[in-house]
Phi, psi and omega in degrees: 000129155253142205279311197320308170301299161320308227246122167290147225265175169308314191304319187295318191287318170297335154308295179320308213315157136282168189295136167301119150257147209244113160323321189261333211264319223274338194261335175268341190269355151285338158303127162278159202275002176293298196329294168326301194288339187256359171263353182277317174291353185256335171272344164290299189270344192251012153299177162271337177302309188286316169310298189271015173271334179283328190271018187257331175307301205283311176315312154303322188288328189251002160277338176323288197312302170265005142231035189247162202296148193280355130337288162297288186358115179222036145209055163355114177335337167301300173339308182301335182292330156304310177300314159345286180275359156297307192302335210274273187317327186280298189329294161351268197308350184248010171319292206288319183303295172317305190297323167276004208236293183300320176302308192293324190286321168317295193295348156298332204291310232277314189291317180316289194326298173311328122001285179286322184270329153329308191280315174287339163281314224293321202276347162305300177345312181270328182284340185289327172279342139317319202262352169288302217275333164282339190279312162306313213294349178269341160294333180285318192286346183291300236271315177283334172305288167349306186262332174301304205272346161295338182287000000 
């Protein structure tokens, strides 16, 4: 029996395909530039660097103050509760960035995945017609045993 007529050629599957699309290039030309700006700041403040440049600020600032010569000071121990709460106001405010900064970076994740799984049907596609086109060639090869061996 041949398959050949049934089983579409490679080329034919390669032709069907649609064109690779790169998920990342297509996903930064979508970006708005607040989108942009809040993912550069959800990747900054959201380092380990930007962390320890604050806890090394807030060590310094409040160890000056209180062991540092009581001359020298410029921010008296009352003081420092304004830095609490400057420090407070910033955190607030970069809450939201970072949190929208993390949505878009989601919605990239989401376009890769989806990407990935395109690519992974096209390539089931291709292995069935492969695994078609061995399958005729192991039926033929029967079929020439067959007749070698009545002959």
């Amino acid at each position: 029996m041949n398959y050949k007529h049934i089983l579409p050629s490679l080329e034919e599957v390669i032709q069907a395909r649609k064109p690779l699309r790169n998920a990342n290039r297509e996903h930064q030309e979508s970006l708005t530039w607040s989108e942009r700006f809040a993912v550069f700041i959800h990747r900054k403040v959201g380092s380990l660097g930007f962390f320890l440049l604050l806890i090394t600020w807030t060590a310094a600032w409040l160890g000056w103050n209180i062991f540092g010569p009581l001359d020298m000071r410029f921010d008296p121990a009352p003081a420092f509760v304004i830095w609490l709460f400057a420090s407070n106001i910033i955190q607030l405010s970069l809450l939201p960035v970072i949190m929208l900064g993390q949505n878009v970076e989601g919605r990239a994740a989401e376009k890769r995945s989806q990407n990935d799984f395109e690519i992974n049907e096209r390539a089931e596609e291709e292995i069935k017609v492969i695994i078609g086109h061995l399958e005729n060639q192991n039926e033929l090869l029967l079929e020439a045993l067959k007749k070698i061996e009545r002959s």
